[in-house]
C-alpha angles and dihedrals in degrees: 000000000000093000097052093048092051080055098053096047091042092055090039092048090052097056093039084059107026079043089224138087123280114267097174098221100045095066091080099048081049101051109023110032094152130054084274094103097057098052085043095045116019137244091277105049093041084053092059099043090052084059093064108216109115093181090064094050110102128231094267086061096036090050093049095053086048103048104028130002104060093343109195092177084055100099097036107082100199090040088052099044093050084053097054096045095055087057097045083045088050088042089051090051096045100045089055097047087050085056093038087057105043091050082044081058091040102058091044084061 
């Protein structure tokens, strides 16, 4: 559900802001015409914007459009707070299912 709403707020953010309507793929030629994405942001994530389909990005991505490239929850303190939050939440989650798997390996050694 985290990751849906993130969606929802990031497209709505960008049209509030780009004043149009969201086109996926256009958002990179918009914000990062340069090589400038790809050192904010990383290979990865830049990959996966130049796909276009934002309800496909995960929370890591998501998170990282809201907060800081271009970071249109920035500049809203409660907004970026809940944000933040939800990924710390989604880190917290992963990271324990990482451990829960390797000792998982390790008693089957």
């Amino acid at each position: 559900v985290g990751r849906e709403v993130m969606v929802m707020i990031f497209q709505s953010s960008y049209q509030k802001e780009a004043r149009k309507p969201w086109h996926g793929v256009s958002f990179l030629n918009d914000k990062f015409p340069d090589g400038t994405s790809q050192r904010q942001l990383g290979k990865y994530f830049v990959d996966n914007i130049r796909a276009g389909k934002c309800e496909e990005w995960d929370i890591s991505l998501l998170s990282s459009m809201l907060l800081f490239v271009p970071g249109y929850m920035k500049r809203i303190p409660r907004a970026k707070n809940a944000v933040e939050k939800l990924r710390g939440e989604r880190n917290t989650l992963a990271h324990s299912a990482d451990l829960l798997a390797k000792q998982s390996l390790s008693e089957k050694q």
